[in-house]
C-alpha positions in Angstrom: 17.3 207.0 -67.0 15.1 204.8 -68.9 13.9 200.9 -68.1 16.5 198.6 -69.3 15.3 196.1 -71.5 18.3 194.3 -72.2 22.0 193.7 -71.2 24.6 192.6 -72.1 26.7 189.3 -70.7 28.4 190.9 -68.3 26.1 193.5 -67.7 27.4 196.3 -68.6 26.0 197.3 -71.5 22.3 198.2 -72.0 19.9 198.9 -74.1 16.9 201.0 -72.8 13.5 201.5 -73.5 12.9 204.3 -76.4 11.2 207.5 -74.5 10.7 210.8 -74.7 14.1 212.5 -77.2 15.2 209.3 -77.5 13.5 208.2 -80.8 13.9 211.0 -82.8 17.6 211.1 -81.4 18.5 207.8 -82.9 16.9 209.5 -86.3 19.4 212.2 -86.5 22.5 210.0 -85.4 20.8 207.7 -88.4 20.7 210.5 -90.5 24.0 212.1 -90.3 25.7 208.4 -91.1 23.4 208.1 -94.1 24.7 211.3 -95.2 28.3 210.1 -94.4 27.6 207.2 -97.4 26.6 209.7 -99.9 29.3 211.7 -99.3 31.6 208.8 -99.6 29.6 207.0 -102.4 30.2 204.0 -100.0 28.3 200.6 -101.5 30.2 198.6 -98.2 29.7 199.8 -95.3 31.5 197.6 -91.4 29.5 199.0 -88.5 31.3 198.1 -85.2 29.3 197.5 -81.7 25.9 197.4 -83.3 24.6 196.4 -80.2 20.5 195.1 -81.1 20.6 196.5 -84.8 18.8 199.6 -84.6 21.3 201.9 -86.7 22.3 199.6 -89.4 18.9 198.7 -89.8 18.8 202.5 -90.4 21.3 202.7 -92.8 19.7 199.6 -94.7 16.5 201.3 -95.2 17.8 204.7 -96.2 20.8 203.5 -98.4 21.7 200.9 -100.8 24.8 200.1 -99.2 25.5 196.9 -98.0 25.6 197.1 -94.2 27.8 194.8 -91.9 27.3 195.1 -88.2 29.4 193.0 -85.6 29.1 193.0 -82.1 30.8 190.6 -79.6 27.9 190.0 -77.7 25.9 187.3 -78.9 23.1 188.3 -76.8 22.9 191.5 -79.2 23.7 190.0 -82.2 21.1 187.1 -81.8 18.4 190.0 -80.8 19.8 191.8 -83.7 19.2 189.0 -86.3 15.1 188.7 -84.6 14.4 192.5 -84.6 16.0 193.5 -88.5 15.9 191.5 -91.4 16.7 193.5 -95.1 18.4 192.2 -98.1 21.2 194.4 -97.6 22.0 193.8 -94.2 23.8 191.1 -92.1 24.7 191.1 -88.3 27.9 189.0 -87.2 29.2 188.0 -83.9 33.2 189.6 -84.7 35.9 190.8 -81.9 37.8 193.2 -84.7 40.9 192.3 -82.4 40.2 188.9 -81.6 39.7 187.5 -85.3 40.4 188.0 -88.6 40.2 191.7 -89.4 39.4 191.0 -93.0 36.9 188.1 -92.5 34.5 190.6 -94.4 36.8 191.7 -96.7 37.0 195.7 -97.2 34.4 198.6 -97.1 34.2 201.8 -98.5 33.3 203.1 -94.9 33.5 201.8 -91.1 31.4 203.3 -88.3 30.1 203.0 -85.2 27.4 205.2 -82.7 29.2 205.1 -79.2 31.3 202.7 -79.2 34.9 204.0 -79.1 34.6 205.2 -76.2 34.2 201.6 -74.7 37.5 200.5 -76.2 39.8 203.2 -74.7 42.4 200.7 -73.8 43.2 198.7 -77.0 41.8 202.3 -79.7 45.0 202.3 -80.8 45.1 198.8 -82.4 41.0 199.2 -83.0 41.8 202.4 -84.7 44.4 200.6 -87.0 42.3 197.3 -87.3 39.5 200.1 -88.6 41.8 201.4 -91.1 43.4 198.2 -92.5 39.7 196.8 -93.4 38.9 200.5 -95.0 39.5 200.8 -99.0 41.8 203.6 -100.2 40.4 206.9 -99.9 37.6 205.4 -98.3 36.2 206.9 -94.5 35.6 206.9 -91.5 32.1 207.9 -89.6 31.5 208.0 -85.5 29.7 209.3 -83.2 30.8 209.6 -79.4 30.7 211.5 -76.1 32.3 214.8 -75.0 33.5 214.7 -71.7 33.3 218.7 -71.4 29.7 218.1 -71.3 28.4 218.3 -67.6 26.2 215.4 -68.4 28.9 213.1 -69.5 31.3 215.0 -67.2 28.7 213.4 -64.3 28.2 210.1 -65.7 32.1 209.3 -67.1 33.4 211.8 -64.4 32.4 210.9 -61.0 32.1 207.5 -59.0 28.3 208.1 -58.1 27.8 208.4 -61.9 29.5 205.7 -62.9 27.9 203.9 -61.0 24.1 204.9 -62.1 24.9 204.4 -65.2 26.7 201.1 -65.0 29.4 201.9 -66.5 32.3 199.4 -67.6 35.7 200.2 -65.9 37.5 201.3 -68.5 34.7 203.0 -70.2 35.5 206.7 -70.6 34.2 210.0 -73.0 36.4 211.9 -74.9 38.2 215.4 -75.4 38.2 216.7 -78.7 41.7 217.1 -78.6 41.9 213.3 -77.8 40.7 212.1 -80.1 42.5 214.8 -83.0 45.7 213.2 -82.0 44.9 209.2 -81.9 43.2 209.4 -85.4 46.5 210.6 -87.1 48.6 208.2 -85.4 46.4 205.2 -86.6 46.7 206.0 -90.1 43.7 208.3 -90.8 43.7 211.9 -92.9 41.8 214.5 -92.9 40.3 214.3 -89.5 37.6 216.6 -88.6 35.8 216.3 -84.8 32.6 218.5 -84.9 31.1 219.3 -81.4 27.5 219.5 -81.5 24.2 218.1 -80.4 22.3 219.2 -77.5 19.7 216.8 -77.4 19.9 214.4 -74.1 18.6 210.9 -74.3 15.5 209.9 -73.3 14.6 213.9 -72.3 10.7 214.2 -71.9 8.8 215.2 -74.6 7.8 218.4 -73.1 11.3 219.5 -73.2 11.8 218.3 -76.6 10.9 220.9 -79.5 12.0 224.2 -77.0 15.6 222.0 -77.3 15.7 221.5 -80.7 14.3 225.3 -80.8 17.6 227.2 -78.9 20.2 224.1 -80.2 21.3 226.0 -83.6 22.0 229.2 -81.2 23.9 226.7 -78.6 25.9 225.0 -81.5 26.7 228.4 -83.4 28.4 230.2 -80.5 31.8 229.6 -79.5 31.2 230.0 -75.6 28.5 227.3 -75.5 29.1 225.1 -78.8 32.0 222.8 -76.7 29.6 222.1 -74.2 27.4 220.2 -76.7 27.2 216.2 -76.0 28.9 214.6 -78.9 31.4 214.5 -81.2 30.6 213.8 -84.9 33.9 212.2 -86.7 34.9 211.8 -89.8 38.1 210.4 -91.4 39.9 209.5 -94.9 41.5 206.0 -95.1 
């Protein structure tokens, strides 16, 4: 695992030092919710648990949404607000659950890169909260980790990795199936959960291109595709 550089308040969340995959990683993720606008036409976009900034400052630069990204750390928000500066972007310190859901008023999408998977407890009500602040017909866009894959099965799955990874208590990665039923009963159509990606964080660089090299032929086959390390979300409001 890569050199934290930061953490959170309590600890439990980090951010780590950008090495090896990780970089062009964060690219894709970025690209594949930049796509997510166009496909929605979205001009507002609510990014929950934006941690130090990096992905909205993505979506800034490579859209001309208007991004908002909350976090309830303030540690993050305030390294946020140092690190990405753009006219169409803003960082907030905002519990969704803990103040007013429509302090921002509505958005054409809501999104978030790993973060539902902290909230396992209250996704219900963060779930609904999503969908009350999203516009008719607007979506939904996030990205998080499959517990069928044996790296998250280690790290969400077992007490050693838990504790390697630092994980929070509660913290834990989801089944596809999971998450196919809890969308529906928040309120949100059209769900689809895409299984793919097989590139691991912060992989060295040697191992880089021959992964990116066999992934299509991983992600194509039925046998292997379920294995991959994330699932890719999308919803209608």
């Amino acid at each position: 695992m890569s050199r934290t550089v930061l953490q959170d308040e309590r600890g439990f969340n980090q951010v780590f030092k950008p090495v090896g995959s990780t970089p062009l990683r964060m690219r894709r993720r970025g690209d594949w919710f930049v796509t997510q606008i166009e496909r929605l036409g979205a001009r507002r976009v609510f990014e929950i648990g934006s941690g130090t900034g990096d992905t909205a400052a993505y979506l800034a630069e490579h859209s001309k949404a208007e991004i908002v990204a909350v976090d309830i750390s303030e540690r993050f928000v305030t390294e946020a607000r140092a690190r990405h500066a753009a006219p169409n972007l803003r960082y907030e310190l905002f519990d969704l659950l803990g103040d007013t859901p429509l302090a921002f008023g509505r958005f054409d999408m809501v999104c978030g890169n790993g973060i539902l998977h902290h909230l396992i407890l209250r996704l219900p009500d963060v779930l609904r909260a999503l969908h009350g602040v999203t516009r008719s017909n607007g979506g939904l866009a996030f990205i998080e980790p499959n517990f069928l894959n044996p790296y998250c099965a280690l790290i969400f799955g077992t007490k050693f990795g838990r504790r390697w990874a630092k994980l929070e208590p509660d913290e834990m990665a989801f089944t596809p199936g999971k998450l196919r039923s809890v969308l529906p009963a928040a309120g949100w159509r059209a769900v689809e959960v895409i299984t793919r990606d097989f590139l691991l964080p912060g992989l060295p660089e040697v191992f880089v291109k021959p992964s990116i090299a066999i992934e299509p032929v991983l992600e194509a086959t039925a046998a292997t595709r379920w294995l991959a390390q994330s699932h890719f979300i999308t919803a209608q409001a």
